[in-house]
N, C-alpha and C positions, 0 to 999 in steps of 0.2 A: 452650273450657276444659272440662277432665271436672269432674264433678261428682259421681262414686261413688270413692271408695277401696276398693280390695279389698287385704286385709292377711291374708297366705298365713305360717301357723307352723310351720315343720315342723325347725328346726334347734333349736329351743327346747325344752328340756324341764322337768319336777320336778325333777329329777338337778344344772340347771345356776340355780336360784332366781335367780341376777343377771341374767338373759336375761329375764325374766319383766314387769318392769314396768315400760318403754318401749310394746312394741306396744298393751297395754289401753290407759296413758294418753293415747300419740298416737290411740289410737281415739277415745277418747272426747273429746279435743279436737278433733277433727276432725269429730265427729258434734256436737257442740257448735256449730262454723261449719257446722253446717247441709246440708254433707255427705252423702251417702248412706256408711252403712261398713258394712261387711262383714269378719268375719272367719272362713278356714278353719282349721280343725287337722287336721295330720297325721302321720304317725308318732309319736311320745313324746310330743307336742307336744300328742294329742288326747287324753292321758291327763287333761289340766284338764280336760275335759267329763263327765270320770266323777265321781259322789256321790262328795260324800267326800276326794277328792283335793286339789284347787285348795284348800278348807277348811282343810287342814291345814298348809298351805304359807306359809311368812311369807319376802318378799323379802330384808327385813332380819331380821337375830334381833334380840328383843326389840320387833317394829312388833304396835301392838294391830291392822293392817292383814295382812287375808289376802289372798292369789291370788285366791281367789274373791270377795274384798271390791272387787277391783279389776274383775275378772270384771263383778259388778254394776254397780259403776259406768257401766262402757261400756255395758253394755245397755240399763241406764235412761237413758243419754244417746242411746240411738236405733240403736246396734252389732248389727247383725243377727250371730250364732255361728253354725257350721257343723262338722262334720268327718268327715273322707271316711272311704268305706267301707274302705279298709286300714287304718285307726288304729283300729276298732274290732276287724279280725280279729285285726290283730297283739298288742293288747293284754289280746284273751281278755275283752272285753264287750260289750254288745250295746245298742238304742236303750234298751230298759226301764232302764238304768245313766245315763244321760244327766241330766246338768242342765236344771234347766227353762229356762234362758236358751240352751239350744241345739234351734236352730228345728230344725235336719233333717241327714238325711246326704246327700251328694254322692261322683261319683267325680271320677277324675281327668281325664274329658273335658269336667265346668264346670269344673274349674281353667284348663283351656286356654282355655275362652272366655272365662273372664274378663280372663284376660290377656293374651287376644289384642285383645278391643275397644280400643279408639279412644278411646272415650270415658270408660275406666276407667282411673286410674293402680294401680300395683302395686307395697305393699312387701313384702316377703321377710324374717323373721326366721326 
């Protein structure tokens, strides 16, 4: 049985807020059971990892809960963050713009490993 989640964001954006709080919470339930989790962002998707952004963003209107409150959550539940190096080009910032809950950037040939292992399930939002 695997025992890492890797949870790949690249269809999710700011633009579509009801996409947004599924992947953190299943993250963080899942890093909860103890899990290894991991999450990449890409395209639109790695725009939550910029200052500033995810902050401003409320799932529901009117939730004292932000994106990046949900963000938190999962991290402090043990959710390793990531996002590849075209979500940074395309979105026109750089690591210095980053969240501290996002460890590093990647490209697109750790996406493939991760989802090629064996031993790693993969969701896709």
């Amino acid at each position: 049985m695997a025992n890492k989640l890797f949870i790949m964001l690249q269809n999710t954006s700011p633009s579509n807020l009801h996409t947004l709080g599924a992947p953190f919470f299943q993250a963080a339930a899942a890093a909860v059971m103890e899990y290894e989790v991991e999450i990449v962002l890409t395209a639109d998707a790695g725009l939550l990892m910029k200052k500033g952004v995810a902050e401003n963003l409320r799932i529901q209107e009117g939730s004292p809960k932000s994106v990046y409150d949900f963000i938190k959550d999962a991290y402090d539940a043990g959710v390793v963050f990531k996002i590849c190096t075209p979500a940074l080009e395309l979105n026109g910032f750089t690591k210095d713009d980053l969240i501290e809950e996002c460890s590093g950037v990647v490209g697109g040939a750790y996406v493939i490993e991760m989802v090629m292992d064996d031993d790693i399930k993969t969701l896709s939002y």
